[in-house]
N, C-alpha and C positions, 0 to 999 in steps of 0.2 A: 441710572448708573449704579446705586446701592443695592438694586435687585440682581444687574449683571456679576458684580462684587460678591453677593451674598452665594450665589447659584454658585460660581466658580470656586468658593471656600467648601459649601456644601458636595462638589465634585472631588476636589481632591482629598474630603474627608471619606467617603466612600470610598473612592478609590484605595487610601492608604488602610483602612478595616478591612478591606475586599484583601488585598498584599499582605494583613498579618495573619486574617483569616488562614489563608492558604499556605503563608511561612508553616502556622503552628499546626495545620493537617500534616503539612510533609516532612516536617519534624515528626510528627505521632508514628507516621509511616515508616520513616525511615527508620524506627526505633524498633517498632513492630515485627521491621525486617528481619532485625537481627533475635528476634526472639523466636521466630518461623524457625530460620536455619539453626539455632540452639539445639530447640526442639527437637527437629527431625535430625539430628545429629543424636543428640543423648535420649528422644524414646522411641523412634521408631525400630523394631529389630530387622537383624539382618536374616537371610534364609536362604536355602538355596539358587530362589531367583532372585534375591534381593545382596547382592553383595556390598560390601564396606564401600566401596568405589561407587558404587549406584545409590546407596543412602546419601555418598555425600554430591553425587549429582541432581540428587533429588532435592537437596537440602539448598543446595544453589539455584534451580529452578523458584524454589519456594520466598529464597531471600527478594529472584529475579521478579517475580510476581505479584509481591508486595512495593516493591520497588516504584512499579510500572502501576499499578493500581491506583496507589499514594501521589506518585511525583514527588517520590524522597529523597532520588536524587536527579537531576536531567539524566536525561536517555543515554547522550554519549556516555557520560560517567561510568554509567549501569555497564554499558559495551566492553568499558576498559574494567570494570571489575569483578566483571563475570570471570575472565579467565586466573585473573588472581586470586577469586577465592576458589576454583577449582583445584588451583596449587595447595591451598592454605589448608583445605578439605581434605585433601589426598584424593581425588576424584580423577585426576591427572598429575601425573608425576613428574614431567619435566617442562618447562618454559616452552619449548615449541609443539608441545604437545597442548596444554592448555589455551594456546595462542594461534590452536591452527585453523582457525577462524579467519585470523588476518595473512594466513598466504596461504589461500585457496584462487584459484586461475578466478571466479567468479567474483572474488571480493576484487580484485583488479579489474575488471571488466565495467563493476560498479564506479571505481574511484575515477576511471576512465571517463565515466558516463555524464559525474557527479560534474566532472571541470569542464568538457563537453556542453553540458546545460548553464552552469555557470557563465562560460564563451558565450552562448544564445542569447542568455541576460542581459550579461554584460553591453552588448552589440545592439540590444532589443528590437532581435529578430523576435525572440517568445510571441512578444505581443505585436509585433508586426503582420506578423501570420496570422495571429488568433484574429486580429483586425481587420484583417485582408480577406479573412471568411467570414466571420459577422455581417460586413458589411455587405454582402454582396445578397443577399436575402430579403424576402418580401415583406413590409410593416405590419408583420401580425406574430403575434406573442409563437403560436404553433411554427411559423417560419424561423423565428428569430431561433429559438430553443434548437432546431436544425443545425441550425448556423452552429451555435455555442457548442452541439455533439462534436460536428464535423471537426470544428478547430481543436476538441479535445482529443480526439484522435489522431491529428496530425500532429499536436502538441505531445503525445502519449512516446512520438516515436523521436522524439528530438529534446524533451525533457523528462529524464526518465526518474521521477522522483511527484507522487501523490503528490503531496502537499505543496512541491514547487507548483505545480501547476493549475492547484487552486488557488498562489496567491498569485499568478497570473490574471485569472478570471477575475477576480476579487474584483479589482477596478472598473474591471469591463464590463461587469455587471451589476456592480453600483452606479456607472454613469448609465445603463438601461433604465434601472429601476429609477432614477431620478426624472424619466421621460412620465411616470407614470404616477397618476395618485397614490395616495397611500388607503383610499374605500373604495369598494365597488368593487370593479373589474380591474381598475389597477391595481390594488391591496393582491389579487387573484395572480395578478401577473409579476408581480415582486416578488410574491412567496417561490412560483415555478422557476423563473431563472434562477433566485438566490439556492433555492436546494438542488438543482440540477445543474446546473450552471457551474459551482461553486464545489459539492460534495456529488451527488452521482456519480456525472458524468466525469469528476476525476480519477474516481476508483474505478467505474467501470471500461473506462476507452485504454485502461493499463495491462488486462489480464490478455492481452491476444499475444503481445512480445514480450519473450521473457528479460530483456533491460528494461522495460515498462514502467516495474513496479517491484517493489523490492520484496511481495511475501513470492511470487514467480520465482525467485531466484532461492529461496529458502527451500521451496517444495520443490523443484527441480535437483539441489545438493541433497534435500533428504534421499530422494526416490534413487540416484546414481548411489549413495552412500549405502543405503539397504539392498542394491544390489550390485553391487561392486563393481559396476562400468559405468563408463557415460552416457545412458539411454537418452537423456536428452540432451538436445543439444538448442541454440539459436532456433534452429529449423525446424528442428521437430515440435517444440515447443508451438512455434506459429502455425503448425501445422495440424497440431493437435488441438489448437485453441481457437482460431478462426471463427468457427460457428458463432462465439460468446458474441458477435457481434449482433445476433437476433435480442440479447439484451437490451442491449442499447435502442431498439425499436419499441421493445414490450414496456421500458424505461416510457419514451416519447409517449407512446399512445396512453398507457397507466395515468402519469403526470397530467396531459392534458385534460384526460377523462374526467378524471379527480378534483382537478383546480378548474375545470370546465373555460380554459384558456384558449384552444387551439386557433378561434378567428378574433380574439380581440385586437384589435387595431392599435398598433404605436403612437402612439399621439405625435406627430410633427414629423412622421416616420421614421426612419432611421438616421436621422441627421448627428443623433448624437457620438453614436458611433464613425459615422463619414468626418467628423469635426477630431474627432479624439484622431483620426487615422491622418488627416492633412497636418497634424502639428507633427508628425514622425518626419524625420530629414529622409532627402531620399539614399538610396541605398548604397555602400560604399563597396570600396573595390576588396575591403578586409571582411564583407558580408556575407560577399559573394565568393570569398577563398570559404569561410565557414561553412556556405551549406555544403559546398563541393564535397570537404574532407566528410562532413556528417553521411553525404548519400556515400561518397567511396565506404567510409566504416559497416553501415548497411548493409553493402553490395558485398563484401567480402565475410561480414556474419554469416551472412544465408548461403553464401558457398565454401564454408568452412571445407565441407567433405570433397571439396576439390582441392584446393592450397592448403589445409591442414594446417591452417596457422591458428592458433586458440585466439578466442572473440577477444582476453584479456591485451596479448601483442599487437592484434589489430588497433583495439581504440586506444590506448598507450601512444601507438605509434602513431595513429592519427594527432593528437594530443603536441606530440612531439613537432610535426610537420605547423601545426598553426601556431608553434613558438620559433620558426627559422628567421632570425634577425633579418628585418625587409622585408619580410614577404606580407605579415600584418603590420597592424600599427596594437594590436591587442596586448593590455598592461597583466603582468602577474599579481598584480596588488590589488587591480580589481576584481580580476578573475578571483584571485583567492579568498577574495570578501564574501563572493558569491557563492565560492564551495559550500553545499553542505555538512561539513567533516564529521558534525555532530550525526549525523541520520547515517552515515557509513561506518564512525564507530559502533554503535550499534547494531548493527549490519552483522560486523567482524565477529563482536562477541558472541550477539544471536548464535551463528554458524558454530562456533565453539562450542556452546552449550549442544545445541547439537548432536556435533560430533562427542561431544563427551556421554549423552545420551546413549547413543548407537554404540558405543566402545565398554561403559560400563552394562550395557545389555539392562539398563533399569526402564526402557523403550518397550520393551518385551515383558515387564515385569507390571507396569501400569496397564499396558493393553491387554494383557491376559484375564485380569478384574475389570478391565471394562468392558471382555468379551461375552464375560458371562451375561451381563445386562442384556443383549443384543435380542431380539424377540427374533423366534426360526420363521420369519417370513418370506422368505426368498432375497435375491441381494435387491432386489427393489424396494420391499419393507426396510430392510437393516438398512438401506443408502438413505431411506427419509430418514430413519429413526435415526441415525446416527449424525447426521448435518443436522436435524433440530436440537440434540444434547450439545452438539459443538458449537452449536450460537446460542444457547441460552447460559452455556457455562461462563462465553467468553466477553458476557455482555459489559460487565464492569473494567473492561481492558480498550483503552483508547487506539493504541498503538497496534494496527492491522499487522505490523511487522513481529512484535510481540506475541500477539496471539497466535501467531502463524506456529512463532520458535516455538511453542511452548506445547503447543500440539500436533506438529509435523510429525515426530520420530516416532509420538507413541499411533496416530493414523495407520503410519508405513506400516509400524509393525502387527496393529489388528488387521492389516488386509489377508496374509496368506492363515493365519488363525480362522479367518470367518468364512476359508476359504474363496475368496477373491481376489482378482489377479491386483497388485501392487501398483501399477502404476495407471491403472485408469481407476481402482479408488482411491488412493491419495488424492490424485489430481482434483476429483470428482470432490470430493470430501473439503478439499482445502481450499479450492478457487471458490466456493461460496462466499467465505471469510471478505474474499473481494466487495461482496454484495451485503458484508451486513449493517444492515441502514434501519433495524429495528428501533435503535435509540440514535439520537442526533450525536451523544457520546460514545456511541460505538468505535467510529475512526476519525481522525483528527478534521481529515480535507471536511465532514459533515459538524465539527465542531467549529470550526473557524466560519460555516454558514448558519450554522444556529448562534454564532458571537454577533451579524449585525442584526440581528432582533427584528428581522422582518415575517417570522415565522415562529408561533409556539412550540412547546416541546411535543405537546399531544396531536398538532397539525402533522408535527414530523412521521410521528409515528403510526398516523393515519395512511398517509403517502408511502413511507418509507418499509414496516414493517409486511404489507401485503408484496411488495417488490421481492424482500430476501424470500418468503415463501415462493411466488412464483420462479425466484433461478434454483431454488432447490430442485423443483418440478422440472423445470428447465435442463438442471443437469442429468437427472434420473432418466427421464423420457425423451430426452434432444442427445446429449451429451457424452450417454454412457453407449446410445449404438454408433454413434459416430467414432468415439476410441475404438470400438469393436473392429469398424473401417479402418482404423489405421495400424490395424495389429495388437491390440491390446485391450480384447474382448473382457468386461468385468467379472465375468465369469468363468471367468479359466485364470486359474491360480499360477503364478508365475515360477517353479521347480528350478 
């Protein structure tokens, strides 16, 4: 009992060192921040491409970046002070201009999206599904792993939010890895589902539909904003993206290959999964209005160019239908516990910096000194060289949404510079970002799988780091002739 005693004082002693540790880093940060944006305020000069208005976008970028690096201040915070200090900067000069982040048709689409999946939660369909395909798979680690893609894909299209959907899995596949030793071949099979399972397969099963995954919807608002229509849309996007799904294959075969997993046997079989799925109630008649409205919201995205109704009206409205008094039994107070609000603030601001990028033209001013970099290789040389400076820059950045903002507008605007068409190199350049698994801190969904310590950091990066090189390859040699197939050859600069 005095050992039990002793352990538990020694845990929350660690614990609360661990807590001031990281107060007094994000303090450091948060301090740091505001010495970046000084900085680039009072010595950066201004010049002909470099205007007052773009120093002080850049000076907000710089604050946002330290911000995000640190954890100086939570994310959402960051979201809502992005556009205030764009005011404060002179970067944007009127309240709806700095804030036009948050009423873009797409940040609605999101918020749409965000209570949508929240509804799933709440209902626990999420994991009823995710269950309902697990389970039906044959007791061997290579099968199971199947399972867990599959559900991450269907989950990809019904929680549109990374990290919700890794803390989906979380459970589901800490009750697998509890079927398994912790040496040998088990040890082998806890590492695969917890980093695939957990982190991969939530990043990767998001980039085919743009509500997916929220850098989708950043790089989609860049690419329409640099060229001043709506080229993408829901459909084009899935249309355009599709293929990413031979990832998820080269994902499976890699892992297995690697962890040398694919026929280890589940010990007791898959009971523990059939056992987690019997304790679920069965399905209610307020389940069964959910999924309805979610596939109607679907069905009417992907035929936008028929009804013309923007993706934002549709899931709003849908939204609106599963709160008509009597028709659910579904509560606001839960649902709204469930919202993400924090990850859609963020979102907002993101888009704002942004746009305030592409509006001070400091987008054009950064790309033009990274153009020079570019070796005259053809756009096949420049497409690797330029995805490999884009993951190695962005390596200290957790936040896949963050890296995205922060590198989107200056992407767009190096493509017609390098002579290449804008929207199959953005695309090309940016969906990597989806895949960067070099460090287990790279993106969050792989940070919340290197937090249950079933897997070292150098194991991750064994696995994890040959992955982003091969979707690099993946995009250049798969990726860029199939845009070519859909109108948006990389090669031909967009006039």
């Amino acid at each position: 009992m005095a050992d039990v005693v002793l352990q538990t004082k020694e845990q929350i002693r660690v614990s609360k060192t661990s807590t001031t540790g990281k107060s007094k880093f994000a303090l450091l940060g948060f301090i740091l921040s505001w010495i970046v944006l000084g900085a680039i305020l009072t010595l950066v000069p201004t010049s002909q491409g470099l205007t007052a208005g773009g120093r002080a976008a850049l000076a907000v970028m710089g604050w946002a970046t330290m911000i995000w690096l640190t954890e100086g201040l939570p994310l959402a915070i960051s979201g809502l002070g992005i556009p205030l200090l764009l005011i404060l900067t002179g970067a944007s000069g009127k309240m709806p201009e700095a804030f036009s982040g948050y009423t873009q048709d797409v940040t609605f689409l999101i918020l749409g999206c965000f209570i949508l999946a929240a509804v799933m939660q709440t209902t626990g369909l999420d994991r009823r599904i995710a269950l309902g395909i697990v389970s039906k798979v044959k007791p061997t680690a290579g099968s199971v792993l199947k399972g867990l893609i599959g559900a991450h894909l269907i989950m990809a299209v019904l929680v549109p939010a990374t990290n919700a959907r890794g803390a989906v899995f979380l459970p589901i596949v800490q009750g697998l890895n509890n079927l398994f030793e912790k040496e040998g071949e088990g040890a082998r099979a806890r590492k695969l589902f917890t980093m695939v399972g957990i982190g991969f397969a939530s990043l990767a099963s998001g980039v085919m539909l743009l509500h997916s995954h929220m850098s989708n919807v950043i790089i989609a608002q860049t690419i329409n904003q640099a060229l001043k229509k709506d080229v993408i849309t829901w459909g084009t996007w899935a249309w355009m993206n599709w293929p990413l799904l031979g990832v998820l294959v080269i994902i499976y075969y890699w892992t297995n290959w690697v962890m040398k997993t694919k026929n280890i046997e589940v010990p007791g079989g898959i009971e523990e999964i059939k056992r987690q799925k019997k304790e679920l109630s069965k399905m209610t008649f307020t389940d069964y209005v959910v999924l309805i409205c979610f596939s109607l919201a679907i069905l009417l995205w992907a035929t936008q160019t028929i009804h013309h109704l923007s993706m934002a009206i549709v899931t709003l409205g849908v939204v609106m239908v599963l709160f008509i008094p009597g028709l659910t039994t579904l509560s606001w107070k839960k649902v709204q516990s469930n919202t993400i609000f924090g990850t859609w603030l963020l979102l907002c601001g993101s888009l704002s910096l942004v746009s305030a990028f592409e509006k001070t033209g400091v987008d054009k001013w950064i790309a033009t000194h990274l153009v020079g970099l570019a070796p005259a290789w053809g756009w096949v040389g420049v497409c690797i060289f330029i995805c490999l400076v884009v993951q190695i820059s962005r390596l200290g950045i957790v936040s896949n949404v963050a890296a995205v903002t922060l590198l989107a507008p200056v992407v767009a605007a190096m493509a017609p510079m390098l002579g290449l068409n804008t929207v199959a190199f953005t695309m090309l350049v940016l969906n990597v970002d989806s895949y960067a698994f070099v460090l287990p801190i790279s993106v969050t969904a792989c940070l919340i799988a290197y937090g249950t310590e079933e897997f070292s950091f150098g194991e991750f990066v064994k696995v994890g780091a040959p992955i982003t090189l091969m979707v690099i390859l993946y995009m250049v040699f798969v990726m860029a002739p199939w845009y070519a197939v859909t109108g948006y050859p990389i090669w031909v600069p967009i006039k």
